[in-house]
C-alpha positions in Angstrom: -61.8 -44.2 -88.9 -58.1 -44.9 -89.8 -55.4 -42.8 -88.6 -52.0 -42.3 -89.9 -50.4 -43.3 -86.4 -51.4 -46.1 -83.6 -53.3 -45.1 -80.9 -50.6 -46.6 -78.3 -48.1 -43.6 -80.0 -50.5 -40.5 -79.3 -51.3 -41.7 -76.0 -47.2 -41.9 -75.2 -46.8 -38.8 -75.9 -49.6 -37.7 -74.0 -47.6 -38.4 -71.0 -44.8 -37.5 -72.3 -45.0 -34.5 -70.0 -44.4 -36.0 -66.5 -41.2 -36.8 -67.3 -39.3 -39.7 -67.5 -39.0 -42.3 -64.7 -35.7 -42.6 -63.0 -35.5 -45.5 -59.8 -33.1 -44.3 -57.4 -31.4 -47.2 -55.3 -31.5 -46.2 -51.4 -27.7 -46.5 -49.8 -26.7 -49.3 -47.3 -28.0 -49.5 -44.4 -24.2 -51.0 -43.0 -22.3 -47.8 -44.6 -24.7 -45.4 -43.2 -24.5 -47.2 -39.4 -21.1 -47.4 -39.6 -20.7 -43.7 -40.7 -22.8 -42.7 -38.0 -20.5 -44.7 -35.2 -17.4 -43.3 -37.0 -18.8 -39.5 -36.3 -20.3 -40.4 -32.4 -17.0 -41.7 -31.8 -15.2 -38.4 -32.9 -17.6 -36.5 -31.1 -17.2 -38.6 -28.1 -13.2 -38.7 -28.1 -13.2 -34.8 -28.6 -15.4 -34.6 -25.8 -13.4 -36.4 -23.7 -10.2 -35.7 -24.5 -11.2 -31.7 -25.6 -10.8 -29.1 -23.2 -12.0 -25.7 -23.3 -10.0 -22.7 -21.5 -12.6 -20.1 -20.4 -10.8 -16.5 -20.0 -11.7 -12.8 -19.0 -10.7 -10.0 -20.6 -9.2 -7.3 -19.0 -7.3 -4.0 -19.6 -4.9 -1.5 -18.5 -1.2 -0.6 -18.2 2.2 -1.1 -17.8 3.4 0.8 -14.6 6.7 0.4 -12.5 6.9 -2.7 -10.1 7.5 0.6 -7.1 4.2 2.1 -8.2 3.4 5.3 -8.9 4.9 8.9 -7.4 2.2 10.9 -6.3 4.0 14.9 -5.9 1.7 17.2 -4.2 2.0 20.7 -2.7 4.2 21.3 0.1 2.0 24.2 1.4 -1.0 26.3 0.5 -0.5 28.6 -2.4 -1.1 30.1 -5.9 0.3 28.2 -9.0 2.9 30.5 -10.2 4.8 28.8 -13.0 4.8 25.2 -14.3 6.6 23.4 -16.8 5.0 19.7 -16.0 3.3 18.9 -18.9 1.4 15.1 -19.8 3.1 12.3 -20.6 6.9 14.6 -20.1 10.1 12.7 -19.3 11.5 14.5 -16.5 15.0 13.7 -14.7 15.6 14.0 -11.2 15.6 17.4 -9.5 13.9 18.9 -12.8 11.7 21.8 -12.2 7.7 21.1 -12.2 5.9 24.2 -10.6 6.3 27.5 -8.6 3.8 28.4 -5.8 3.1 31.6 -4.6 2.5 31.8 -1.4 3.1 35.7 -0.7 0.4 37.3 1.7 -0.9 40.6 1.3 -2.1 43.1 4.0 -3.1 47.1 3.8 1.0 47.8 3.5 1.3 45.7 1.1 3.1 42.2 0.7 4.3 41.1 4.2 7.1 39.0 2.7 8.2 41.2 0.6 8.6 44.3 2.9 10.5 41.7 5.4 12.8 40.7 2.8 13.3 44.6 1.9 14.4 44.8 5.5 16.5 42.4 5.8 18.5 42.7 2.2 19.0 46.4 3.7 20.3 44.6 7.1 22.8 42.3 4.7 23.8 45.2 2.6 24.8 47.4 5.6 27.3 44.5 6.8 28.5 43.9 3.7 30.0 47.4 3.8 31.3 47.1 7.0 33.2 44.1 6.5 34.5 45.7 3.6 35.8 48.9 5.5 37.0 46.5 7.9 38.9 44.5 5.7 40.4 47.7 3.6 41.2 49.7 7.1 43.2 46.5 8.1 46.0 47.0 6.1 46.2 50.8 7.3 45.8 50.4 10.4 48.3 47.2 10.9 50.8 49.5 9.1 50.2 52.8 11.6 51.0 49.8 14.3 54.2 49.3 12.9 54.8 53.0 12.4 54.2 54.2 16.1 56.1 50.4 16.6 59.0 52.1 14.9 58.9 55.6 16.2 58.5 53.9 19.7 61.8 51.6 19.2 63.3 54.9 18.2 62.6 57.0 21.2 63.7 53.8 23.4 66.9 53.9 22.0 67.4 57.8 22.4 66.4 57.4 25.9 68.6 54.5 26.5 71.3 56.5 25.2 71.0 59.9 27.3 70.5 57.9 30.2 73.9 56.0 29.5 75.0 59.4 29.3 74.1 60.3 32.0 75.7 58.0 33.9 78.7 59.4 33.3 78.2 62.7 33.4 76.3 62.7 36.4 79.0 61.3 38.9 81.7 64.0 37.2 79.1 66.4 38.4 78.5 65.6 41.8 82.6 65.1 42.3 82.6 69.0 40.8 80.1 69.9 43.4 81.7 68.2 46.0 85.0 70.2 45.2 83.3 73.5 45.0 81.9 72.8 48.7 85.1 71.6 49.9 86.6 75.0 48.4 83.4 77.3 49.5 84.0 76.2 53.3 87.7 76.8 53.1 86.5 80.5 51.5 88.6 80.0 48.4 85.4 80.2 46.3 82.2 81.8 47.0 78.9 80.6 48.5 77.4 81.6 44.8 79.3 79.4 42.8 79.0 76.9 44.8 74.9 77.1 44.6 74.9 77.4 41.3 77.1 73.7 40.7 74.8 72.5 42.6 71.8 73.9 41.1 72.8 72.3 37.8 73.6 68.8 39.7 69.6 69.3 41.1 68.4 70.2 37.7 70.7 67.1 35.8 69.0 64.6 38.9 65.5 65.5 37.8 65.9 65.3 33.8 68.1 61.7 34.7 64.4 60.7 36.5 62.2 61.8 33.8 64.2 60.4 31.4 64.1 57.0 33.5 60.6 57.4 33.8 60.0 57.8 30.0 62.3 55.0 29.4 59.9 52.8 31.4 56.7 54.1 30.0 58.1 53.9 26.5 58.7 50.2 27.3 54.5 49.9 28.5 54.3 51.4 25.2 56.3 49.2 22.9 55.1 45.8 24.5 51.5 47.1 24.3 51.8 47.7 20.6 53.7 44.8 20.0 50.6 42.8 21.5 48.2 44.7 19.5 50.3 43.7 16.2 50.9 39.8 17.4 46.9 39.6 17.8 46.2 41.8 15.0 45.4 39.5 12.6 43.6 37.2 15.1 41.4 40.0 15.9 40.7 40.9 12.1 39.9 37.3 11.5 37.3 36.9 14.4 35.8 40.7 12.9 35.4 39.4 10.0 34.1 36.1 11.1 31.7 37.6 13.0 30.2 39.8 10.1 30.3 36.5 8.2 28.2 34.9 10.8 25.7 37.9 11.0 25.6 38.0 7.2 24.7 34.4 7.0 21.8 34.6 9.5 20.3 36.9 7.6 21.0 35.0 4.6 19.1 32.2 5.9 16.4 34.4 7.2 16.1 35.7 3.7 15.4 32.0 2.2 13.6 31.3 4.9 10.9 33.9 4.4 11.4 33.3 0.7 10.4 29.8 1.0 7.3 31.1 2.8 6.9 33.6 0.0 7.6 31.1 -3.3 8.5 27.9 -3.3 10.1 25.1 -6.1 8.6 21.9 -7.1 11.3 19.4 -8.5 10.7 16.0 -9.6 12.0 13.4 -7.3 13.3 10.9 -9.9 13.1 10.1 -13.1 10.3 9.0 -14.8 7.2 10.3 -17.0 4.6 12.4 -15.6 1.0 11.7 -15.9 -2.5 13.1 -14.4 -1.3 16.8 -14.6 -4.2 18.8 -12.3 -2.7 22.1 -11.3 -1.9 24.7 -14.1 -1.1 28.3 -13.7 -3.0 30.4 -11.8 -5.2 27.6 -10.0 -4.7 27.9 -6.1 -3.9 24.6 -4.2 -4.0 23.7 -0.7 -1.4 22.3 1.7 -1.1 18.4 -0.1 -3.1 18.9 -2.8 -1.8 16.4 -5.9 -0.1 18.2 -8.7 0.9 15.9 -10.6 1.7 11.9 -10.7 5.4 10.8 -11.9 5.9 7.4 -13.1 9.2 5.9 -12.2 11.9 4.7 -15.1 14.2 2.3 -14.3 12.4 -0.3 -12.7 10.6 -3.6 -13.6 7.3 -3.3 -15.3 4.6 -5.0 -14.9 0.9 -5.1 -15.8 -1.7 -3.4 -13.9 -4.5 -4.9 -15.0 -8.7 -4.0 -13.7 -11.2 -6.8 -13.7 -15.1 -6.5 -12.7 -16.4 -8.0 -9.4 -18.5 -10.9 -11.6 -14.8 -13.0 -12.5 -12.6 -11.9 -9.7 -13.4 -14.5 -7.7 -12.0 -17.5 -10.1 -8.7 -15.2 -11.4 -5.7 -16.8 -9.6 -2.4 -16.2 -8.7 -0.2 -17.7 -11.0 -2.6 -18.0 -14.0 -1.6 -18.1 -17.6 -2.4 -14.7 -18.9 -2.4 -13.7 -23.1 -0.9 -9.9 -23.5 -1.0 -7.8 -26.0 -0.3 -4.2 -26.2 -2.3 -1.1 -27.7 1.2 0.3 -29.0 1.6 -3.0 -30.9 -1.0 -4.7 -32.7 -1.1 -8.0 -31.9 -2.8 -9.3 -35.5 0.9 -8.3 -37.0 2.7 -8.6 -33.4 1.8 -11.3 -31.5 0.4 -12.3 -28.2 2.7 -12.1 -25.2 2.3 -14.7 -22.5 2.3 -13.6 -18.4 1.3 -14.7 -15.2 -0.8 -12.8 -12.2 1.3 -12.2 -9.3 -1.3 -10.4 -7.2 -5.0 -10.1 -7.3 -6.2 -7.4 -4.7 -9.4 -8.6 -2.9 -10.9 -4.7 -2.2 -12.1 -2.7 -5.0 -10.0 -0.2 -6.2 -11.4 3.8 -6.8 -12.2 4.4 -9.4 -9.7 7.7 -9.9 -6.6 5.7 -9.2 -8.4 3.5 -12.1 -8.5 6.3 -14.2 -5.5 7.7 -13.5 -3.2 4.6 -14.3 -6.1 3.9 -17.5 -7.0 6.8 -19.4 -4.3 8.9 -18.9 -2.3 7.1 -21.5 -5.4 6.4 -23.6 -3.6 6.8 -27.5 -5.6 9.9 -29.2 -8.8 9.1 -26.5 -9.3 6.2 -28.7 -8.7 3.7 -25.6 -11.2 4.2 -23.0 -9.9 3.7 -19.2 -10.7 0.4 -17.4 -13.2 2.7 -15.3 -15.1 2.8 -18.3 -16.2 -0.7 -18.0 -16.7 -0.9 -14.1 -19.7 -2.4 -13.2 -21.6 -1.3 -9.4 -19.3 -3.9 -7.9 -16.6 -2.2 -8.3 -12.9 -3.6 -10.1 -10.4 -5.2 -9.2 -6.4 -4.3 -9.5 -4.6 -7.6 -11.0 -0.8 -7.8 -11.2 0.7 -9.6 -14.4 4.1 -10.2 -14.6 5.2 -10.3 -18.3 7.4 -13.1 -19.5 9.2 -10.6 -21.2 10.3 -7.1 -21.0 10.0 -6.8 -24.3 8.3 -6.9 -27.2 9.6 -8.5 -31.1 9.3 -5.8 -33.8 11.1 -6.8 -36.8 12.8 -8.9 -35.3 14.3 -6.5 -32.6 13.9 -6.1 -29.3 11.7 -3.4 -28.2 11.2 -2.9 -24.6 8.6 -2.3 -22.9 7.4 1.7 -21.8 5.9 2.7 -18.6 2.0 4.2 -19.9 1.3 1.7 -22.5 -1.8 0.8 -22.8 -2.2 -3.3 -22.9 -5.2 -5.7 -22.9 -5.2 -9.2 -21.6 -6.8 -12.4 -21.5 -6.6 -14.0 -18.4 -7.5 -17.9 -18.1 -9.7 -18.5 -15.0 -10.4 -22.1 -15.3 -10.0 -25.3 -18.0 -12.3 -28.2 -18.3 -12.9 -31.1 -20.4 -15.5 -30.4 -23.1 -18.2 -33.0 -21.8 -17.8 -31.0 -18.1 -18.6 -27.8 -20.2 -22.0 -29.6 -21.9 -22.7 -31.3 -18.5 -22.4 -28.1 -16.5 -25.6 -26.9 -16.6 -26.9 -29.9 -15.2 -24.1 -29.3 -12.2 -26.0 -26.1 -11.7 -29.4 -27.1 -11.7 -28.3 -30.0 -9.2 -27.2 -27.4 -6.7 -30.0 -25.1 -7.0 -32.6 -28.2 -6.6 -30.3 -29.0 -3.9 -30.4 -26.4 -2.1 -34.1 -25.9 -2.3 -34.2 -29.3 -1.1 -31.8 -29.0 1.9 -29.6 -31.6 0.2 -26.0 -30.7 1.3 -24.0 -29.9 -2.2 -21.4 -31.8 -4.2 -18.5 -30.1 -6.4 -18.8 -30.5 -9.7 -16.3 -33.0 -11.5 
């Protein structure tokens, strides 16, 4: 039977369907050997000359190089009045609370009544120095006055007796002539009497007078004293009611203070870890409130777990950056440790120098991430007290929250690889009794 096409065409294009046949050529066998040594040798030299930095990440704050101000209560009280409030910039001297420390019995408040009593004492004096001070003046002038009238008299006296000197010896020579005339009967015993009755009578006024005279002298130096020591004696009065209004004065703060007492801040600063508010009773050193100095050096308090303590330190590189600035648009900031304490801290002074500056609670204190161990306080001492925000210098604030990434120890990539096998040395080792050899 003929057919319009060959057999060897309709059995073509029966396999037709498998596809055509393609022969791939294999590459070299040089290019692929020497491709493979290219990329050992890269991963050898990188191994070798590669190092890896292994850090631990910590976090905290930036407090004063002095440390922190703890302010407590001088004595046991009630909270009266406060005006300390979180995170507050206060000066020094600047008011913080007011404790009430009055006591009450069945009269009523003890300090109060004794304060009564002894503003009443104060007032009392008060008046009499004032009526001593305004009967100074009168009576200074009456001294001068009977001074005056004294002087007076003094020279009327000295005067009549003067006077009397004269007239007294014409007298007597009268007398004498009436005698003298009575004996030789030319006048009569009577007259002669009376002469000398008048002489008798002129002798004793001439005495009294002398006698005045002297007392009028007692008189006028006494007086004269009392006026030279006049204002010496005012002055010691008034010094003395002074004194006595003092005393009570300082009796009256001194039962105030144990009535009410003042809190002020010590220095300047920014307070943090308010506990007391208004109303809440407090005991003898109970804290109040913590004050964080301003004005000092800062530097990084930084908490690390037990598990990496023991390879941080002192003097290793540290990597900053802080909550306030983002460091994806601000940077890294490099430090150093300057202290690593070797006794965990508590885990309220943790959360006290943490979370009280966590920004809106979104930061959680380092106390958050303590482990059973306990953390640790490192010190980092910033490069720089600052930080670059376009392109000006912005220092550095006591409270900031910063994080960090401290660099414990640096090794060549193949030590990193080869380390395991360090470790499982030590532990077989060990096991074995074989004494154990530091890693490279």
């Amino acid at each position: 039977m003929s057919t319009l096409f060959r057999r060897e065409v309709l059995e073509a294009k029966q396999d037709a369907w498998l596809g055509q046949v393609q022969v791939v050529y294999p590459l070299s066998v040089r290019l692929v050997a020497i491709t493979s040594l290219v990329l050992l040798a890269a991963c050898l030299t990188f191994s070798i000359m590669g190092s890896y930095t292994r850090r631990v990440y910590a976090s905290g704050v930036v407090m004063p190089r002095a440390g922190l101000i703890t302010i407590a209560s001088p004595a046991a009280g009630v909270i009266d009045g406060m005006a300390a409030t979180e995170g507050q910039k206060v000066r020094a001297g600047q008011f913080l609370y007011a404790i009430n420390l009055e006591a009450t019995s069945t009269a009523g408040p003890t300090q109060e009544r004794v304060i009564a009593a002894l503003t009443d004492q104060k007032v009392a004096l008060q008046r009499e120095l004032s009526l001593r001070k305004s009967m100074a003046a009168v009576q200074k002038q009456g001294l001068k006055d009977q001074l005056a009238n004294l002087d007076l008299q003094h020279k009327n006296l000295a005067a009549q007796l003067a006077a009397d000197e004269q007239s007294l010896p014409l007298m007597k020579a009268s007398m004498d002539r009436l005698n003298d005339a009575a004996n030789r009967r030319i006048v009569t015993d009577a007259s002669f009497q009376s002469q000398a009755f008048i002489y008798a009578e002129a002798l004793g006024q001439h005495a009294q007078f002398e006698q005045t005279y002297l007392m009028l002298e007692g008189k006028i130096a006494d007086v004269t004293a009392q006026l030279s020591l006049f204002d010496d004696n005012l002055a010691k009065d008034v010094s003395g009611l002074d004194r006595a209004i003092s005393q009570l004065d300082q009796q009256i703060a001194e039962v105030q203070a144990k009535r009410a007492i003042q809190v002020l801040a010590p220095a300047d600063g920014v307070l943090t870890a308010v506990r007391a508010h208004v109303g809440q009773p407090v005991g003898a050193g109970a804290v109040l409130v913590t004050l964080l100095p301003s004005g000092q050096a800062l530097q990084a308090d930084l908490y690390v777990d037990s598990s990496s303590i023991g390879f941080i330190k002192e003097g290793a590189p540290v990597l900053l950056r802080f909550a306030a600035f983002p460091f994806q648009r601000f940077g890294l900031y490099e430090g150093r440790v300057k202290e690593i304490t070797r006794a965990p801290v508590q885990a309220i002074s943790v959360a006290e120098t943490g979370s009280s500056f966590a920004a809106g609670g979104q930061a959680s204190s380092p106390s958050s991430s303590s482990t059973q161990g306990g953390q640790y306080r490192v010190v980092v001492e910033p490069d720089l007290p600052y930080v670059i925000v376009d392109g000006a210098q912005k220092p550095l604030e006591v409270g900031m929250e910063v994080g960090a990434d401290i660099a414990l120890d640096s090794r060549r990539i193949y030590e990193w690889a080869l380390d395991p096998l360090y470790r499982a040395r030590s532990s077989i080792g060990v096991v074995t009794g074989v004494p154990r050899q530091a890693a490279p």
